[in-house]
Every structure is written in structure tokens, then in C-alpha cells.
ZAMARGU-4260 file (C-alpha; in steps of 0.2 Angstrom, whole numbers, plus 5000, padded with zeros to 4 digits):
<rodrens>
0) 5100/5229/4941 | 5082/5229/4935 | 5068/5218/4945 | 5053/5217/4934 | 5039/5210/4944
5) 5022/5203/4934 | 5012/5216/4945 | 5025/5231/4944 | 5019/5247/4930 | 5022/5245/4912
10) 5038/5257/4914 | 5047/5243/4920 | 5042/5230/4908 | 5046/5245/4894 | 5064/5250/4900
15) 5067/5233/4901 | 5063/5229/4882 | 5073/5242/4875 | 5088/5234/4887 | 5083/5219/4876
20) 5082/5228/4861 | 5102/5234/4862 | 5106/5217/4865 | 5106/5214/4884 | 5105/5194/4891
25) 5100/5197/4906 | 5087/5208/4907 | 5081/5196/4890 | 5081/5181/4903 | 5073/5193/4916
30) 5059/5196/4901 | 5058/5176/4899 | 5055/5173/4915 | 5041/5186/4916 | 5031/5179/4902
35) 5037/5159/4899 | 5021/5153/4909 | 5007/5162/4901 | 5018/5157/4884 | 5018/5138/4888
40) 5001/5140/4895 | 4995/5147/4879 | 5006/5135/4867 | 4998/5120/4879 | 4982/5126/4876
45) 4985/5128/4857 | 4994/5112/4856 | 4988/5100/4870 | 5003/5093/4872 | 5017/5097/4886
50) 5032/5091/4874 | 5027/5102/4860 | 5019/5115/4869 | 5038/5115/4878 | 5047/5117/4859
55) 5034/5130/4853 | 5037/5142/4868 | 5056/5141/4866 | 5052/5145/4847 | 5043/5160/4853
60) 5056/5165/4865 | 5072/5163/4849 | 5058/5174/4841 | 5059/5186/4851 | 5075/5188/4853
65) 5075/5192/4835 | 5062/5202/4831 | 5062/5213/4846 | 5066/5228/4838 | 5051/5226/4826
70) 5039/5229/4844 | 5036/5247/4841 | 5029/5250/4856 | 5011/5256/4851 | 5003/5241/4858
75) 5005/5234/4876 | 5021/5221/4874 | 5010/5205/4881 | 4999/5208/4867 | 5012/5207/4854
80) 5021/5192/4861 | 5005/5180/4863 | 4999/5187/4845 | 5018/5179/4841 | 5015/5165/4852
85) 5001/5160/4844 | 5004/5161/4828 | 5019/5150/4832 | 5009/5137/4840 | 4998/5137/4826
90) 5010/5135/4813 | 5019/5122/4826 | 5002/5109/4825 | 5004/5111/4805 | 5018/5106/4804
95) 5018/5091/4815 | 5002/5083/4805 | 5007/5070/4794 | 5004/5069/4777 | 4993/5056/4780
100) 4984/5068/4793 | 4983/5083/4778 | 4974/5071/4763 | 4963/5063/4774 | 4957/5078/4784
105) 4958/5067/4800 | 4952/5079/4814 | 4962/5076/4827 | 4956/5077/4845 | 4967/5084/4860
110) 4972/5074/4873 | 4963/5061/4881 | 4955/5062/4899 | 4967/5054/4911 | 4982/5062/4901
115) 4973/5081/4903 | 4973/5076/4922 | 4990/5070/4924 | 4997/5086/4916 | 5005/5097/4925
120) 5002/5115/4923 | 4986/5113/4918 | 4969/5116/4931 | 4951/5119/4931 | 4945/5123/4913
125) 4961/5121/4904 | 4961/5102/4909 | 4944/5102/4899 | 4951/5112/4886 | 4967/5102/4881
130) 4953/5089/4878 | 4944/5096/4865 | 4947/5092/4847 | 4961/5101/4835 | 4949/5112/4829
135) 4937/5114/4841 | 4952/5119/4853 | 4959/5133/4842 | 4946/5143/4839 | 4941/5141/4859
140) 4957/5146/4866 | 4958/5160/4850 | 4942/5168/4853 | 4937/5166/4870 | 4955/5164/4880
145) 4965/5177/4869 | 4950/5187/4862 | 4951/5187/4841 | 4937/5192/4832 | 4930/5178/4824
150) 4938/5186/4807 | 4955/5184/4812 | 4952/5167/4819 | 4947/5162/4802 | 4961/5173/4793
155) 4974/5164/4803 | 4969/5147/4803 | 4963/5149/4783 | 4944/5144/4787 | 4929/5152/4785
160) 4919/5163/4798 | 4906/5152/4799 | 4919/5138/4802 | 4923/5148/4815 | 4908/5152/4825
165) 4902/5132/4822 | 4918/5127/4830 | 4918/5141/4844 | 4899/5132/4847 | 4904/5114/4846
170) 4919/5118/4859 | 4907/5126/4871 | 4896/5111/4870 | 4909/5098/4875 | 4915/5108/4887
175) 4900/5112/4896 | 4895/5093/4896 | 4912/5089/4902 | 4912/5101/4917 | 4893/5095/4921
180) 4897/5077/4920 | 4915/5079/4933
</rodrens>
């Protein structure tokens, strides 16, 4: 049987895709296991909230299982699952606002202080970062954590650039007034 370690070389992590790729549980579980907590991290990040940010990386992880033969290999495979990833979490928060939430254009903020504390596998900056507002907290953990270009930030979310950049800015300010006022 084939250990995959998150340190051992790429040709591991790549003979055990294409196990996945013909179909084979175990060494799909084995890939799980590998990537679920940068997944959850990511989607807890996106989502600040443990009980969606727990749906949203299963979603990725039925996602994968079906669209693993579409990874063609010319990128590394952790690229191509948090791209997948995010774009789920992404499309997750959309479709959890309410209709109220989409006429209105109520900005929503992330979670509040003593909630970003209580939650476990979150430390350090990401307990500041789950704090931030909707917005504010996409583009962040987009640009800065998963490193899009401002472009594709704006592209995925449907805002413009500048949007983009303003809200990168705005995130960085509340966060670096939060970490001096801890």
C-alpha cells in the first residue's frame, strides 16, 4: 500500500492521483486526508464559519472525486484543488445570502471576536481574518493567502479591480488595528 506523507516528493502525491483517477477509494481517502485541513482552512477562511466552511470542503472533496480526470497534470495538484476549493467556497457564501441580503447589498461582516476565538482550527492571524467583513475577507485571503492577481480576484468575485485593491487595503487596516490593539 501507498503512504503519502505531506513532506514526501510530488511522485507520490502523482501515483497516487492516477490510482484516484481509475477509480481507487483508498488511495482517494489517502488524498483526502492529505489535503482536508488546508481545504477547511481555506473554506474557513473564505466563509468564516466552521459549519459551512465543514459542507464547502466536503463539496470540494465530491468534486473531486468527479473531476479528477480533468487535472492534467501541468500544474502542481495543490494548486488545482484550492483553485477548486475556492471557487466553491465562493459560490457556497452566494448561495447562502438571502434574498434580502442580495437587494439590499447588506455587507456582511465575518464572525464576531469571542466566536473567532472560540473556533477551533483557527490561530494567530486567521482568528483576525475570519473577523473581517465579507468582502474585505475574500479578497484578503484571495490575494494575500492564495496569491490571485488582483484581476482574477475581481473576475471571480464579478467586481472591479479597483474594488479589489480598496478592499485588499481596507482588510489590511482592520487587521493591523486588530493585531496592535490584542
Amino acid at each position: 500500500m501507498l503512504h503519502v506523507k505531506p513532506d514526501q516528493p510530488a511522485e507520490c502525491e502523482n501515483a497516487l492521483i492516477e490510482r484516484v483517477k481509475s477509480g481507487d477509494q483508498s488511495a482517494y481517502t489517502m488524498l483526502y486526508q492529505l489535503h482536508i485541513k488546508r481545504v477547511y482552512g481555506l473554506c474557513l477562511r473564505l466563509l468564516a464559519d466552521q459549519s459551512h466552511a465543514e459542507d464547502a470542503a466536503q463539496e470540494v472533496f465530491v468534486q473531486v472525486w468527479h473531476k479528477i480526470a480533468m487535472f492534467d497534470g501541468r500544474s502542481q495538484f495543490s494548486t488545482w484543488l484550492y483553485s477548486l476549493a475556492s471557487n466553491i467556497a465562493i459560490n457556497y457564501l452566494r448561495k447562502q445570502k438571502s434574498w434580502v441580503q442580495k437587494v439590499v447589498s447588506i455587507e456582511q461582516d465575518g464572525m464576531d471576536e469571542q466566536s473567532a476565538k472560540d473556533c477551533k482550527g483557527l490561530n494567530g492571524l486567521d482568528k483576525l481574518i475570519v473577523r473581517l467583513p465579507e468582502r474585505a475577507r475574500m479578497v484578503f485571503v484571495l490575494f494575500a493567502v492564495e496569491g490571485y492577481r488582483h484581476e482574477e480576484i475581481a473576475e471571480q468575485l464579478g467586481i472591479a479591480v479597483g474594488s479589489s485593491k480598496s478592499q485588499y487595503h481596507r482588510a489590511r487596516q482592520l487587521l493591523q488595528e486588530w493585531y496592535e490593539n490584542e
